[in-house]
N, C-alpha and C positions, 0 to 999 in steps of 0.2 A: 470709126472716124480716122484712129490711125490707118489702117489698113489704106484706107480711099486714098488719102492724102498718099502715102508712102509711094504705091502701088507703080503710077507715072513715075517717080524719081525712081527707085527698082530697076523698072527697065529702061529709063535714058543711061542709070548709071552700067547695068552691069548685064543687060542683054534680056531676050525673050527665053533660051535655053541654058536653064539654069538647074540645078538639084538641091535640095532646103532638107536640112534636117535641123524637127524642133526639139528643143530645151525647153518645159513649160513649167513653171509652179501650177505645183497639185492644188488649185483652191480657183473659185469662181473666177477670179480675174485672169487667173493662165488661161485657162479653159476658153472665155469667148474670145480674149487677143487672140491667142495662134490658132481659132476657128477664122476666124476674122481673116487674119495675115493670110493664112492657107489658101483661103479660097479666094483674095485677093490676087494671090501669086500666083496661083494655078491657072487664074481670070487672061495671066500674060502669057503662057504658056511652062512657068516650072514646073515642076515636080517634086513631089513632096517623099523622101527618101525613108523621113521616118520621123515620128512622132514619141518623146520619152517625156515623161512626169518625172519630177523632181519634187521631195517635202517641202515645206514651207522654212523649216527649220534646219534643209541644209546650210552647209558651211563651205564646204570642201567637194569642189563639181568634179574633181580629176576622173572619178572612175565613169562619170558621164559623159565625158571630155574625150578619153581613149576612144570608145567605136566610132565615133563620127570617123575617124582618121582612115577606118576600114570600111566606110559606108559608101562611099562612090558620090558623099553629097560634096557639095562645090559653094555653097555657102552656111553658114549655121546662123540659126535665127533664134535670138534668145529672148524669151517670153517670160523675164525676170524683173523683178522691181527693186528698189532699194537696194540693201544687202545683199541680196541674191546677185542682183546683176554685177555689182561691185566682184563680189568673188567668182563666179562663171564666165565674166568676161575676163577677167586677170588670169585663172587655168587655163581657160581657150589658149590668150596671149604665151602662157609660159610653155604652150603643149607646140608651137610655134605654128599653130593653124596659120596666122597671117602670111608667114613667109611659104604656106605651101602652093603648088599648084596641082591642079586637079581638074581632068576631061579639058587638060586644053587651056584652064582659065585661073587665074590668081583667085586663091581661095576669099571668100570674103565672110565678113559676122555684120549680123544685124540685129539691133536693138534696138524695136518697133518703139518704146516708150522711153524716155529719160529726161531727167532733169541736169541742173546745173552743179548739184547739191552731189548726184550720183555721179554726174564727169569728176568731180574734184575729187571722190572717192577714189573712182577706177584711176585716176592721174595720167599717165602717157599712153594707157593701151585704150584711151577712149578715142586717139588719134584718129581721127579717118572714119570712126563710125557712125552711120545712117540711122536715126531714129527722127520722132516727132516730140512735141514739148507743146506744153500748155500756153506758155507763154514767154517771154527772155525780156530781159530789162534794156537792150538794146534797141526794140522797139522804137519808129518814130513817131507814134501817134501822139496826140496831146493827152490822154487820159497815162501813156507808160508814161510820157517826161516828167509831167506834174508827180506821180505817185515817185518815180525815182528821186527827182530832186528833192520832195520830201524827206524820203526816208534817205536819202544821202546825207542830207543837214545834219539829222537825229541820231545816226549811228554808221557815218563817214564811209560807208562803202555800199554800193549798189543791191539791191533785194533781190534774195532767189526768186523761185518762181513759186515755193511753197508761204512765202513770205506773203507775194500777190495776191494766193491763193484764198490764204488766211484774212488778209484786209478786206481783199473783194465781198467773201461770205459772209463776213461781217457788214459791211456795208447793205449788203443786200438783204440780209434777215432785218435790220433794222428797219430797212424802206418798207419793207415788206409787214411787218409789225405794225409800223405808224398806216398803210396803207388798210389794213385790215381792222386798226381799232381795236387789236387785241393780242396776246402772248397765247390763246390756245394753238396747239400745234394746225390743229385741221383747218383754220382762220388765215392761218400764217402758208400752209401750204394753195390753199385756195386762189389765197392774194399772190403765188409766184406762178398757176397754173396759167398758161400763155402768154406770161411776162415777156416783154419786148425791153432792149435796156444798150446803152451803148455809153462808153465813154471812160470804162476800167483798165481800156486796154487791150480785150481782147477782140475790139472789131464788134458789129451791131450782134447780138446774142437773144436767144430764145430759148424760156423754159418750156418746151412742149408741153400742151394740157393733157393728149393721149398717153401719155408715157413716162414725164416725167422726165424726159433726154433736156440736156443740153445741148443747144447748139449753136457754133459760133466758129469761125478760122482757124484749122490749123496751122502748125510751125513744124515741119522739114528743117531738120538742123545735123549737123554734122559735128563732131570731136572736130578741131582747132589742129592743122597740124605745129604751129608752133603761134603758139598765143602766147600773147605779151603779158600776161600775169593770169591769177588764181581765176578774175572774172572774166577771161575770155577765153575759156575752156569750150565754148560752144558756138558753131555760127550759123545763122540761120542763112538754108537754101532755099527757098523758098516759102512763100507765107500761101496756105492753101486754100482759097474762097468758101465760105459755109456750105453755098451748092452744090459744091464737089462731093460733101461729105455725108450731108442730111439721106437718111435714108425714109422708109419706110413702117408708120407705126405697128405694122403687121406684117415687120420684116422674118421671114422663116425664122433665121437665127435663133431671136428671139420669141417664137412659138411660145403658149400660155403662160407669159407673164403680164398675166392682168392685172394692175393697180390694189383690186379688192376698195375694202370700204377704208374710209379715214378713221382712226383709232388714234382719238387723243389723250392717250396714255393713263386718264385717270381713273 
């Protein structure tokens, strides 16, 4: 879904001829983003330079950070979350990729995922960079205002997105509980199989029954080149239609992942 979303801003931002070398954490989540990203990117015409895994548990990206410089790539796409991205984005910054240029073109970094949480980590070198987000409190819908003005009242400054995150699935397990008549898991899962629900914030959403996906709008958002304080580190470029992003339940990618049976743990 990031990939869809990103894919169009990609190339209005920085052309069809481009060279991508990934950064990925070693564990399921690197793995299908920069599968995803790749084959989105390659969809506009880049080229993919080179693909490196990275531990879950690194710290210190520098010795990952050198070859790119001698790779011929022209952009670095970093397939990092949390931690990770906080410190692989900061080595990139200090190794001075941004100011180099390369085949012609100002080198650029991409951070397919990110929250607000992780701009405030990375601080000034999130400047300028292109990722997607679950959701921002900047939002004008009536479900963001209400949930912000609340939680403004309650603890004086605006909710990340993990904050959202947390209320929403809260909200929704309980509907979903009182919905089903009961706390067993398979009951509780049942009552959110092609759940239809609008009004959190993220635009109308859908628990797919074949799969189990969520689906709902993404947010294209950019590092703030000079925000007016801690929470406007991030600003959305555009908000991306569900349609754009909804794939296929027997999309390749995802080859034999089949649901299996409901096992309610006891």
């Amino acid at each position: 879904m990031s990939a869809a979303a990103l894919a169009p801003v990609l190339q209005k931002l920085y052309g069809n001829e481009r060279s991508a070398y990934h950064l990925t954490a070693d564990y399921t989540w690197g793995w299908t983003q920069q599968e995803s990203i790749q084959a989105a990117t390659e969809a506009l015409g880049w080229k993919t330079v080179n693909n490196v895994l990275t531990p879950l548990a690194q710290t210190d990206f520098s010795s990952y950070i050198a070859p790119v410089l001698n790779s011929g790539a022209d952009v670095l796409v970093l397939n990092h979350y949390g931690g990770n991205m906080v410190n692989s984005l900061t080595n990139a910054v200090q190794f001075g990729l941004r100011e180099k240029q390369v085949n012609g073109k100002n080198f650029e970094i991409v951070v397919p995922l990110y929250s607000e949480l992780m701009a405030k980590g990375a601080g000034a070198n999130i400047k300028g960079i292109v990722g997607s987000q679950n959701w921002d409190w900047k939002l004008e819908d009536e479900g963001t205002k209400a949930f912000v003005k609340s939680f403004g009242t309650k603890y004086g400054f605006p909710p990340s997105q993990a904050a959202q995150t947390c209320y929403a699935q809260a909200m929704l397990y309980a509907d979903a509980v009182e919905r089903a008549g009961s706390f067993n898991p398979c009951a509780v899962a049942e009552a959110l199989e092609g759940f239809e629900f609008d009004g959190l914030g993220n635009g109308k959403t859908l628990y797919r029954a074949d799969d189990h996906q969520c689906f709902k709008d993404v947010l294209v958002v950019r590092g703030a080149e000079n925000p007016q304080d801690e929470f406007h580190l991030v600003e959305i470029v555009e908000v991306t239609p569900v349609g754009q992003v909804t794939y296929a339940p027997d999309h390749p990618m995802f080859a034999g992942g089949e649901l299996g049976q409901c096992n309610p743990g006891a």
